[in-house]
C-alpha positions as CSV (number, residue, x, y, z in Angstrom):
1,X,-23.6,-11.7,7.2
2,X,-20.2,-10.7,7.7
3,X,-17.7,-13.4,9.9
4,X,-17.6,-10.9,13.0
5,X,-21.0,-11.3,13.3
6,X,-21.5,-15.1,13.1
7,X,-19.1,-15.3,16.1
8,X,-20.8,-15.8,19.6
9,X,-19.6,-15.2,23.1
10,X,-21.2,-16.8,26.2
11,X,-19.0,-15.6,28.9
12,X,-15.7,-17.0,29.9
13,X,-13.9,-18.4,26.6
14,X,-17.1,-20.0,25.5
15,X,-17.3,-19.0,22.1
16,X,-19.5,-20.2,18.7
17,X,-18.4,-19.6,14.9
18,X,-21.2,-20.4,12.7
19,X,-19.2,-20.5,9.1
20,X,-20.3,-22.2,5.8
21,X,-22.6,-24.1,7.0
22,X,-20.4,-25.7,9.9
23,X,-20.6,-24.9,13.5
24,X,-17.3,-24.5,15.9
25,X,-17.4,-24.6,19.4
26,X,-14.7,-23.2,21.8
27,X,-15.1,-24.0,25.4
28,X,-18.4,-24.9,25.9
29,X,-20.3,-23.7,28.9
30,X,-23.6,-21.1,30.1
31,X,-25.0,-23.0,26.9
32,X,-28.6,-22.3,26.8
33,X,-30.2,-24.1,24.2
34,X,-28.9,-27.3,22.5
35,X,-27.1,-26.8,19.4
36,X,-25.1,-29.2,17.1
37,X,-21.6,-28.7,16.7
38,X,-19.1,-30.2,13.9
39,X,-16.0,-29.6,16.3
40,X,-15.3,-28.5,19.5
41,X,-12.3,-27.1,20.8
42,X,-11.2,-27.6,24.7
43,X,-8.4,-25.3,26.2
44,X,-7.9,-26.7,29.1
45,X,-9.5,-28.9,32.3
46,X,-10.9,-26.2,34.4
47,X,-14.5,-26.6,35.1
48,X,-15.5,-23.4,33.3
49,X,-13.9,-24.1,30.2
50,X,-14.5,-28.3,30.1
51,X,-18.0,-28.2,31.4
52,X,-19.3,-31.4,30.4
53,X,-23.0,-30.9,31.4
54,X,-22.7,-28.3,28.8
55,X,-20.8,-30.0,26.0
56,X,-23.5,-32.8,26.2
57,X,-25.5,-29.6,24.8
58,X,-23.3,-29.1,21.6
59,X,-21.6,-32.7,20.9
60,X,-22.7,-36.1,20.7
61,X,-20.3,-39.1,21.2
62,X,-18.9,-39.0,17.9
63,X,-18.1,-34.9,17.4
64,X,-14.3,-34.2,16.9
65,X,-13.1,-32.8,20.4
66,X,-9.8,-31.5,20.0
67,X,-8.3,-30.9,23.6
68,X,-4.8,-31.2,25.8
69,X,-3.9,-34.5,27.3
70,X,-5.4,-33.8,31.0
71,X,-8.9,-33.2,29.3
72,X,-9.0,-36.7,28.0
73,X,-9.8,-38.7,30.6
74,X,-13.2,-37.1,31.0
75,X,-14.0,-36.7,27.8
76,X,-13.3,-40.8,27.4
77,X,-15.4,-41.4,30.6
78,X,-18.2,-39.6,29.0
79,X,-18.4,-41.8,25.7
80,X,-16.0,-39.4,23.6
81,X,-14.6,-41.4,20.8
82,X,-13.2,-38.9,18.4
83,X,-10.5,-37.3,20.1
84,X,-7.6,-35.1,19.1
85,X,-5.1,-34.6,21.7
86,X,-3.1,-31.4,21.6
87,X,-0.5,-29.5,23.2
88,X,1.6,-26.1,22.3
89,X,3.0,-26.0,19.2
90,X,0.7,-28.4,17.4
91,X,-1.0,-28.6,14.4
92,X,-3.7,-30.3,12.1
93,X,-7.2,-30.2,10.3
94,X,-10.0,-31.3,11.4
95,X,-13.6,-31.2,9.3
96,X,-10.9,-28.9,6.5
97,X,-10.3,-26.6,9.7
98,X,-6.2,-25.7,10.3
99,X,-5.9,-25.3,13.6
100,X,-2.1,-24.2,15.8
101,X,-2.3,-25.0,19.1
102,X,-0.6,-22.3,21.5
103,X,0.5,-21.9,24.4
104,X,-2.0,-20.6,27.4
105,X,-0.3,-19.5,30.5
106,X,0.7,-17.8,33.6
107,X,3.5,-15.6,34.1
108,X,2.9,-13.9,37.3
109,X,-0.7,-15.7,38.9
110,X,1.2,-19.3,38.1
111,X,-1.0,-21.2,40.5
112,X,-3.9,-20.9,38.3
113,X,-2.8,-21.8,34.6
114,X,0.6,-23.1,34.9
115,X,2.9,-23.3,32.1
116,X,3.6,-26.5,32.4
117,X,0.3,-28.0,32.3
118,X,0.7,-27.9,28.5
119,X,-2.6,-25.7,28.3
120,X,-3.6,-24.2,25.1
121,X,-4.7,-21.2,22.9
122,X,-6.2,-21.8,19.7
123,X,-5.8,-20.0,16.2
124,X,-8.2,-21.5,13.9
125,X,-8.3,-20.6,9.9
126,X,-11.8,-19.6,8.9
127,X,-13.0,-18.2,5.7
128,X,-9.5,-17.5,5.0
129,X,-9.0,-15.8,8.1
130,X,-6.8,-16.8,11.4
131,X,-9.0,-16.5,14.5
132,X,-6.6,-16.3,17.6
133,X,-8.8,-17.3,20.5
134,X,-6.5,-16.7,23.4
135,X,-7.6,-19.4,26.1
136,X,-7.2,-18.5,30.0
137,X,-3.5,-16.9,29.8
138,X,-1.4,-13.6,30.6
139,X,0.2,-11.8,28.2
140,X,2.9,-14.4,27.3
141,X,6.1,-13.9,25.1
142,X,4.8,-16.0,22.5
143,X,2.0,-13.9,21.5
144,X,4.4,-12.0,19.2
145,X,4.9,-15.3,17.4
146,X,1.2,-15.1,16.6
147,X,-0.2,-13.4,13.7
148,X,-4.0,-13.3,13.1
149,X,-6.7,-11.1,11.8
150,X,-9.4,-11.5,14.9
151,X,-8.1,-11.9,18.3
152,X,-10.6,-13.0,21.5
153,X,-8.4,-12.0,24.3
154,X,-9.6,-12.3,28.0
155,X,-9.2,-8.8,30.2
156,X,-8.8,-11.1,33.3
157,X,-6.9,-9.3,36.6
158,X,-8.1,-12.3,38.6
159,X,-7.0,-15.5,36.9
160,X,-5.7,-14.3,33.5
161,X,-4.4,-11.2,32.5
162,X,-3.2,-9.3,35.0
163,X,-4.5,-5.3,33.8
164,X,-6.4,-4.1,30.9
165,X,-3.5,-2.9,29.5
166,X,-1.9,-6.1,29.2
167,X,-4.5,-7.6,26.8
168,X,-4.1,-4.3,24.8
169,X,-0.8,-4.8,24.4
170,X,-1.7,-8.7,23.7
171,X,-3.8,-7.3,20.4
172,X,-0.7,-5.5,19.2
173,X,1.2,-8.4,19.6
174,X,-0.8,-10.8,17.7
175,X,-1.1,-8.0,15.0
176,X,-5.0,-8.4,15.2
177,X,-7.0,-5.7,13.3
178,X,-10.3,-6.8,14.9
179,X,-10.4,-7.8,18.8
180,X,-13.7,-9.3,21.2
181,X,-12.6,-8.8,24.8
182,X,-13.6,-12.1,26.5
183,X,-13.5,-13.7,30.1
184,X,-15.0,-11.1,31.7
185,X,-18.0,-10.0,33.5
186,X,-18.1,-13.7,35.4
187,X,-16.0,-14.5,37.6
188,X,-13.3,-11.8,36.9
189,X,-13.4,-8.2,35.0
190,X,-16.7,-5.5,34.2
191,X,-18.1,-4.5,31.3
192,X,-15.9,-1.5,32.3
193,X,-12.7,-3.2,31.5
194,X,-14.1,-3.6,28.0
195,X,-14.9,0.0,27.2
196,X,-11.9,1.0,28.5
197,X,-9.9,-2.2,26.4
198,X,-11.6,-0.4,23.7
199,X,-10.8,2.5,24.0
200,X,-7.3,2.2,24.7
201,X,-7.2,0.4,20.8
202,X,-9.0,3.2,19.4
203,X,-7.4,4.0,16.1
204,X,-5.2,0.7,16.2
205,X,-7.7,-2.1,16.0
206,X,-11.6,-2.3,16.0
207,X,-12.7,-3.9,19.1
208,X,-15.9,-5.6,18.7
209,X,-17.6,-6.2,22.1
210,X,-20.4,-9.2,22.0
């Protein structure tokens, strides 16, 4: 089965990668069954993206939880012990996974995901392959730092990006030849947004909808 299809969307940026055997968890949450993650990563505090009730689903006490500083203090209350702190512009490995940490933001709707809360992105090598999961942002200057070769990019207008077109012109930026539109359908965007997303990156990336 090829990678694109052992990746898994649950709404909002709650994403699974099944790869090799290990399982990687991106935001927990709408989890409907229990599963058994080797890592999780958290992009920020917000209830819809560290849901705890739902990461008790994935992760036990000792799963590597990699996560910015304002996640911690829940995560410790709840019995975490196996905690990677994070902030833009980080790096490591965890479980043989290289993982950047990048910046998640604001520009224009900067009461929701300010830039200075030190939220994060994520771009995750897999396979050989760098999987860009965008976290709750806009389109931010320091996408065209970013280079990967699957992008998950949320269509927003509410809370995170602020038209369709913006998260098409995020995919260009990150150079992604495969995009999943994410963050839609919930509490912000339609299924609309991602046909049109898709079609507006006909013929320059394949956009993958989940």
């Amino acid at each position: 089965m090829k990678l694109i299809d052992r990746i898994y969307w649950f709404g909002q940026a709650s994403v699974k990668i099944e790869t090799n055997g290990s399982i990687i968890y991106f935001d927990p949450y709408k989890i409907k069954s229990k599963d058994k993650a080797d890592v999780v990563f958290i992009t920020h505090s917000h209830f819809d993206h560290l849901s705890m009730d739902d990461l008790k689903k994935v992760a036990d006490s000792q799963t590597p939880v990699v996560a910015p500083s304002d996640c911690l203090g829940k995560l410790k209350d709840a019995g975490y012990t196996n905690i990677t702190e994070v902030a833009p512009g980080g790096t490591g490995s965890v479980l043989n996974f290289y993982y950047e940490a990048v910046p998640a933001y604001n520009v224009v709707k900067t009461k929701f995901h300010p830039k200075s809360n030190n939220w994060v992105g994520y771009v995750v090598e897999v396979e050989g392959r760098k999987i860009y999961l965008a976290g709750d942002t806009e389109r931010i200057p320091e996408m065209k730092t970013i280079a990967c070769d699957i992008a998950l990019l949320p269509l927003g207008q509410t809370f995170t990006m602020n038209r369709v077109e913006d998260a098409v012109e995020a995919a260009k930026d990150v150079k992604a030849t495969i995009v999943i539109p994410i963050h839609y359908g919930l509490y912000e965007g339609t299924k609309a947004d991602a046909i049109r997303f898709k079609d507006l990156l006909k013929g320059k990336a394949e956009v993958v909808l989940k």
